[in-house]
C-alpha positions as CSV (number, residue, x, y, z in Angstrom):
1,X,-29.2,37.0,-39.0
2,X,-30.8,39.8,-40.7
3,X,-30.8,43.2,-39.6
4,X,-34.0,45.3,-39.2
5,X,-34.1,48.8,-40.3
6,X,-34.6,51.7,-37.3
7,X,-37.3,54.5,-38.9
8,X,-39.0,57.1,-36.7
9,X,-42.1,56.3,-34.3
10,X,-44.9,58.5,-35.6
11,X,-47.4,59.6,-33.0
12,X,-50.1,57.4,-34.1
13,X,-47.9,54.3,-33.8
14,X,-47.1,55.6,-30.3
15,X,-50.8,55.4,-29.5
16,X,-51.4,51.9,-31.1
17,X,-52.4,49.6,-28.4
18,X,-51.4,46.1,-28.1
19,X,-53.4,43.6,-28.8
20,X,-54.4,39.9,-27.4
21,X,-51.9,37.9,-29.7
22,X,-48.9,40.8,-29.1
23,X,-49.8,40.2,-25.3
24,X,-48.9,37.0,-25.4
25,X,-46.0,37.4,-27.7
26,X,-44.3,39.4,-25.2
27,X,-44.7,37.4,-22.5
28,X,-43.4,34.4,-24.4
29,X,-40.6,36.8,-24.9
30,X,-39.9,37.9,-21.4
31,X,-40.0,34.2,-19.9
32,X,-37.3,32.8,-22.9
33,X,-35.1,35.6,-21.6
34,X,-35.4,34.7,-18.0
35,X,-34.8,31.0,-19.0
36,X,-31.9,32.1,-20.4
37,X,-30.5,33.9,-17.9
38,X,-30.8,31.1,-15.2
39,X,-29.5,28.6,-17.7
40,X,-26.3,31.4,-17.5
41,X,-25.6,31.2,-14.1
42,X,-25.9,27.8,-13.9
43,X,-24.0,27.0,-16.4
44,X,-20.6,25.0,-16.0
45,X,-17.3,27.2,-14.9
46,X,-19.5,29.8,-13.3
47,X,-18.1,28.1,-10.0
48,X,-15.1,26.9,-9.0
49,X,-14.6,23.0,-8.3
50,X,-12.6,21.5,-5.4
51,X,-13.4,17.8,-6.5
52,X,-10.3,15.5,-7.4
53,X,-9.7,14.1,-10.1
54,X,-11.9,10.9,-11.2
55,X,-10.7,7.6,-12.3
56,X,-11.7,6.9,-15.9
57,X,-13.9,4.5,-17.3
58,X,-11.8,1.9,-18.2
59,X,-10.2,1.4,-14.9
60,X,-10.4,-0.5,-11.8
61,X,-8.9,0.4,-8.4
62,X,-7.0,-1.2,-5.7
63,X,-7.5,-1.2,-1.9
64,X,-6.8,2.1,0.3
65,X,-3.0,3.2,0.3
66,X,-0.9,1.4,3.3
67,X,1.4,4.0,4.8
68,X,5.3,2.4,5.3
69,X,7.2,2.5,8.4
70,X,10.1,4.7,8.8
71,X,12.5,1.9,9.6
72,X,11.2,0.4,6.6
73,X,11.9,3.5,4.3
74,X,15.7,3.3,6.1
75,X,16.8,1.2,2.7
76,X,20.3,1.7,1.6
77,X,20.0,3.8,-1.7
78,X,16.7,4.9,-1.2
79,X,17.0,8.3,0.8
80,X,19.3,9.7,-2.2
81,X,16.8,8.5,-4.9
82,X,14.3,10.4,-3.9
83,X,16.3,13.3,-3.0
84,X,17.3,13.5,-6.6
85,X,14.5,13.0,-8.3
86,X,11.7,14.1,-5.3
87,X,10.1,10.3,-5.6
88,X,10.5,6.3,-6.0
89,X,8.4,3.9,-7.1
90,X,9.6,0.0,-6.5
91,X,7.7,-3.2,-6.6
92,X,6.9,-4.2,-3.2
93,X,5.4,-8.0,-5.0
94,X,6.6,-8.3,-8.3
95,X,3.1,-8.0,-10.6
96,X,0.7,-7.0,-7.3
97,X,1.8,-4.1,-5.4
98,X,4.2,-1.1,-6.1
99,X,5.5,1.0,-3.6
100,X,5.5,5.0,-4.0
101,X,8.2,7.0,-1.8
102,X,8.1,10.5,-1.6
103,X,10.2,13.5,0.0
104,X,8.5,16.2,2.0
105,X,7.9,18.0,5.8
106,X,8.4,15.4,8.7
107,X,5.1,17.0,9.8
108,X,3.6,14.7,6.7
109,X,-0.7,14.5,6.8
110,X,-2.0,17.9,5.0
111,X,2.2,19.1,4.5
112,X,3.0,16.7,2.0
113,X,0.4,14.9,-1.3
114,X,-1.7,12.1,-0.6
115,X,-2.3,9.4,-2.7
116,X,-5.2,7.8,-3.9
117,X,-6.1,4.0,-3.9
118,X,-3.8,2.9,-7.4
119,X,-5.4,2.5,-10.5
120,X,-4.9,0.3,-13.2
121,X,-6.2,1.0,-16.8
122,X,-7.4,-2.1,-18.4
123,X,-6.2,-1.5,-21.8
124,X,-2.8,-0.2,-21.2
125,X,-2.3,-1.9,-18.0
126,X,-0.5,1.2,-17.0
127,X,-1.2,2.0,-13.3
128,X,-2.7,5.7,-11.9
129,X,-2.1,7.3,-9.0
130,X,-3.4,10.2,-8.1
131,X,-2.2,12.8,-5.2
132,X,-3.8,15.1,-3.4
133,X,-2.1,17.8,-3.0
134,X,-0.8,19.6,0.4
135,X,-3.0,22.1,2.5
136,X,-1.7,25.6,1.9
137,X,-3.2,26.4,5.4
138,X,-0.9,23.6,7.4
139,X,2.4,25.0,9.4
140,X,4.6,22.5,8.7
141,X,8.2,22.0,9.6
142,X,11.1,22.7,7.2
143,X,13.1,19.1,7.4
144,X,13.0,16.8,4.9
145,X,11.6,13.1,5.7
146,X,11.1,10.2,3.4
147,X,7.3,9.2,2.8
148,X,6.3,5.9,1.4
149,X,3.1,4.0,0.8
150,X,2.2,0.3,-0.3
151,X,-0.4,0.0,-2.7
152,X,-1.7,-3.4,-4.4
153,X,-3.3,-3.3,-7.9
154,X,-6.6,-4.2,-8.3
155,X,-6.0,-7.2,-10.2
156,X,-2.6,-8.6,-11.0
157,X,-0.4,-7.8,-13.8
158,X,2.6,-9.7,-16.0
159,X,5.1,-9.9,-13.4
160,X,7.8,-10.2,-16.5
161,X,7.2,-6.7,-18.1
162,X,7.8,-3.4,-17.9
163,X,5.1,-1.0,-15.9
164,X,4.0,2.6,-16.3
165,X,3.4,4.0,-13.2
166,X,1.9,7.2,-13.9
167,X,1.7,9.8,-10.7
168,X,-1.2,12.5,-11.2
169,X,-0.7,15.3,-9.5
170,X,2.2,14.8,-7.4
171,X,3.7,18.4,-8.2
172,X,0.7,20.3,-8.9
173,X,-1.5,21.3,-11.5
174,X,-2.7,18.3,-12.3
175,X,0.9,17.3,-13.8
176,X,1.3,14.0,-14.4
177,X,4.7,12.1,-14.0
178,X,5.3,8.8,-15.8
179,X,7.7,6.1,-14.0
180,X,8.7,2.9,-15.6
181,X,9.8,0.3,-13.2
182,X,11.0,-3.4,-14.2
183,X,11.1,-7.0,-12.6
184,X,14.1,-5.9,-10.8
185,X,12.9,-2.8,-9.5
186,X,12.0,-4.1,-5.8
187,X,11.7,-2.3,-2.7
188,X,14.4,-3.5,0.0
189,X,13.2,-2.5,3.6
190,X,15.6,-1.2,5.2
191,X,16.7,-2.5,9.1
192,X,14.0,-3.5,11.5
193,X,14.7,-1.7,15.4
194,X,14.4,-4.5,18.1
195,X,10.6,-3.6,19.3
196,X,10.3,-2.1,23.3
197,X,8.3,-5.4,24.9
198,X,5.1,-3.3,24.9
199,X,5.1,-3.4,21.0
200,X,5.7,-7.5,20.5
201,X,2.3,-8.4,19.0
202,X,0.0,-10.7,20.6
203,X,0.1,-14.4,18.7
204,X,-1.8,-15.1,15.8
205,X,-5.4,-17.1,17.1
206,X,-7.1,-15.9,13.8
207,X,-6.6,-16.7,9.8
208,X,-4.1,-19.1,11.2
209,X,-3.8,-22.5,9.2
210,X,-3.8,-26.0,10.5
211,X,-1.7,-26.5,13.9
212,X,2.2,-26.4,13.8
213,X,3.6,-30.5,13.8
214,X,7.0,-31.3,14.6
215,X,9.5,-32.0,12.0
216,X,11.2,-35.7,12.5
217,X,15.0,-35.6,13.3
218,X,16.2,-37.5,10.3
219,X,14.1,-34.7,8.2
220,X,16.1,-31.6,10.0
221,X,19.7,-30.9,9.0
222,X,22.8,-31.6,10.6
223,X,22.6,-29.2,14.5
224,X,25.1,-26.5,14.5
225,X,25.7,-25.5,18.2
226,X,26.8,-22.7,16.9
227,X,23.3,-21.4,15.8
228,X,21.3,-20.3,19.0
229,X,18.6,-18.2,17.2
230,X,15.4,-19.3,15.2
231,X,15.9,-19.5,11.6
232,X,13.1,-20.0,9.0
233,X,13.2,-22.7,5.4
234,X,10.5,-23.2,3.4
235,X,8.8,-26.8,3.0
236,X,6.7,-26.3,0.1
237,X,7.5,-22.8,-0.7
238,X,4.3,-20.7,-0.3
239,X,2.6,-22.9,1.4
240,X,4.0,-24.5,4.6
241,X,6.8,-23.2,6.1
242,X,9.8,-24.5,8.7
243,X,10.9,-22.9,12.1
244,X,14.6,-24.6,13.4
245,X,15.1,-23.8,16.9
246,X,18.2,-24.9,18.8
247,X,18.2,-25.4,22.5
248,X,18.1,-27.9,25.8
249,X,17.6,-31.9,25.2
250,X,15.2,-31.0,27.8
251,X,12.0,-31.0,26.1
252,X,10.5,-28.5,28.9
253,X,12.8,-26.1,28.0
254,X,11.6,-25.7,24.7
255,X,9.8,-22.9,23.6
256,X,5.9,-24.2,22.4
257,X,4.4,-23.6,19.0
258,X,1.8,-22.1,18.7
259,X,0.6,-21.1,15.3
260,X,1.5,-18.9,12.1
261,X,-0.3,-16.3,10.1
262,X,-0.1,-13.9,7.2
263,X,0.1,-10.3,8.0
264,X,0.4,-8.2,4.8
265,X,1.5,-9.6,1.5
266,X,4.9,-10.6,1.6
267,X,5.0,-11.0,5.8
268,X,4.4,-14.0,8.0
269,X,3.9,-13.8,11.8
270,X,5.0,-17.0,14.2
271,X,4.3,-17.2,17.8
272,X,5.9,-19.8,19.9
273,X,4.7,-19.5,23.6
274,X,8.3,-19.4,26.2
275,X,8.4,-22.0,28.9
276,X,8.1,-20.1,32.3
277,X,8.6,-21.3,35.7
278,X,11.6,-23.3,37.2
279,X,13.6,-25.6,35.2
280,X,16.2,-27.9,35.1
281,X,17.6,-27.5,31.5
282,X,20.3,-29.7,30.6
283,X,23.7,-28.3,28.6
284,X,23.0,-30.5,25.6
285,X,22.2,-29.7,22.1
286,X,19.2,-30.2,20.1
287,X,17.9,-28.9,16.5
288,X,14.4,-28.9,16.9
289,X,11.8,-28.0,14.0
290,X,8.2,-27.5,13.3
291,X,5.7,-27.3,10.3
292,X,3.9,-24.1,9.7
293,X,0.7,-24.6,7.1
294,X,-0.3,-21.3,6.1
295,X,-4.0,-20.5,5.8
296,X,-3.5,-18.3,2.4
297,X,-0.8,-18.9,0.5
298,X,2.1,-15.7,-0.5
299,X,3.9,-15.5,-3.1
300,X,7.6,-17.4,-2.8
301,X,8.7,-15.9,-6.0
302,X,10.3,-12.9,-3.1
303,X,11.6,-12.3,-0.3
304,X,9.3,-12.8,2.9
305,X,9.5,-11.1,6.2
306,X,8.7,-13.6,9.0
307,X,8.1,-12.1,12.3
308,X,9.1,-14.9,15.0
309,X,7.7,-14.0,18.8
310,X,8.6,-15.8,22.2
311,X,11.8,-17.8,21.2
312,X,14.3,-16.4,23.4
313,X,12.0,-14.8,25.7
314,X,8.1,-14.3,26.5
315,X,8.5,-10.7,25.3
316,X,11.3,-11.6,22.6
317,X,10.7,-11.0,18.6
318,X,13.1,-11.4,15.4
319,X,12.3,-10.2,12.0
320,X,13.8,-12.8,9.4
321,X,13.8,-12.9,6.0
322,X,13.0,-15.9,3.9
323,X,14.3,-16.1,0.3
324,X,12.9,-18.3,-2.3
325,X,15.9,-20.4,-2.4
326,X,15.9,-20.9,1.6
327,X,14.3,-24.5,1.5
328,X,14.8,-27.1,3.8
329,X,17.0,-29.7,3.1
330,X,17.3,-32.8,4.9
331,X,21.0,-34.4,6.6
């Protein structure tokens, strides 16, 4: 830029009038410098942002966070994880959903972060997930409480390799934390309490499959009297599932069928309606079984959580679990 040189006004420069062209050169002048200004203050970092953190370009995200029960988050092992290291992240379906556990206030909401719907990045197939952090504002209380959330990936990944999990913000500052977890790495709920007869669900009547059929006798297994509660197998694992039931040789004794239904990823729900009124039950011994189609089919490759109502009472309910291996096989 070149400098120009300061001389003296003389009076007769003082006394030189404008003319029409400097007119408008001045005015071209004063609106350029007003332009400028406003471009200023509008300019970025002049105010302060309170928006999160966007996903990128090149990623997709999964459905809304699913909050995990606290008798869920009673797993053996799990509470001392996450008191060492202040988090845990386990597969809750092997190349689907991951699990993120957290440590913070028992008051939870705006005390402890929030996550975000999980991300996965298309070219590095690492998954994102981002926290809000906690409201400075909230009172919360001073215990310490495990905090876990389920969240399914937006498309499904190698179940066989290794995943990044990569959590944004979870201490602050837009810090990011990077978790590896393997095929191994599953999340184990921890004991179920017996529900209070106001919580046993109502059964399944919708997204149920075709209706429950009863399993012939010389397709059951040998009767163990010593088995009074329901147990689950697998028929075509996935697919169509068993419920053995022992009980009376008096058919009218029998708890009914009714119909089964998925209720997350890795959880089934069976409802079985319990005979009421007077009955003469006879002291006898009888396996009895029936054939559960599923409407949508889970993934057998883990453990499944089947939820079994109405088989030792009309307000009765048992969580089982059904392993991969637990197929039926015939006497």
């Amino acid at each position: 830029m070149r400098r120009s040189e300061s001389r003296p006004l003389t009076t007769a420069a003082l006394a030189v009038r404008p003319t029409g062209r400097s007119r408008r050169m001045l005015a071209a002048v004063a609106l350029t410098g007003a332009a400028a200004l406003l471009a200023a203050c509008s300019a970025p970092g002049a105010a302060p942002t309170t928006a999160p953190p966007q996903p990128s370009s090149t990623s997709a995200a999964g459905d809304a966070p699913v909050e995990i029960t606290d008798e869920r988050l009673q797993a053996e092992g799990l509470f001392e994880a996450v008191s060492d290291d202040g988090y845990a992240v386990r597969w809750v379906e092997v190349g689907a959903s991951v699990a993120v556990v957290i440590g913070g206030s028992g008051g939870g909401g705006g005390c402890i972060p929030q996550p975000h719907a999980a991300e996965l990045d298309e070219a590095t197939e690492a998954v994102v997930v981002r926290f809000d952090p906690p409201d400075p504002a909230v009172m919360c209380t001073a215990d310490f409480t495990l905090h876990g959330w389920e969240l399914a990936l937006p498309s499904e990944v190698d179940p066989n390799a290794t995943l990044q999990v990569q959590l944004v913000n979870l201490r602050g500052d837009d810090e990011t934390t990077e978790v590896e977890i393997g095929p191994d790495d599953i999340f184990v709920s921890g004991p179920t309490a017996d529900p209070q007869p106001s919580l046993i669900p109502d059964p399944p009547t919708e997204g149920t499959g075709a209706a429950p059929t009863p399993i012939p006798d010389a397709q059951l297994p040998e009767p163990d009297p010593m088995v009074q509660d329901a147990y689950v197998r697998w028929i075509e694992p996935g697919r169509r599932l068993a419920v053995l039931l022992g009980g009376s040789g008096a058919t009218q004794c029998v708890p009914t069928p009714i119909a089964a239904k998925n209720s997350g990823i890795a959880a089934i729900e069976v409802a079985f309606e319990f005979p009421s009124g007077d009955m003469d039950c006879s002291a006898d011994y009888r396996l009895y079984g029936w054939a559960f189609e599923l409407e949508e089919p889970v993934s057998a490759t883990l453990p499944v959580e089947v939820t079994v109502t109405g088989t030792a009472a009309a307000d009765s309910s048992i969580v089982l679990t059904l392993a991969p291996e637990d197929v039926l096989e015939a006497r």
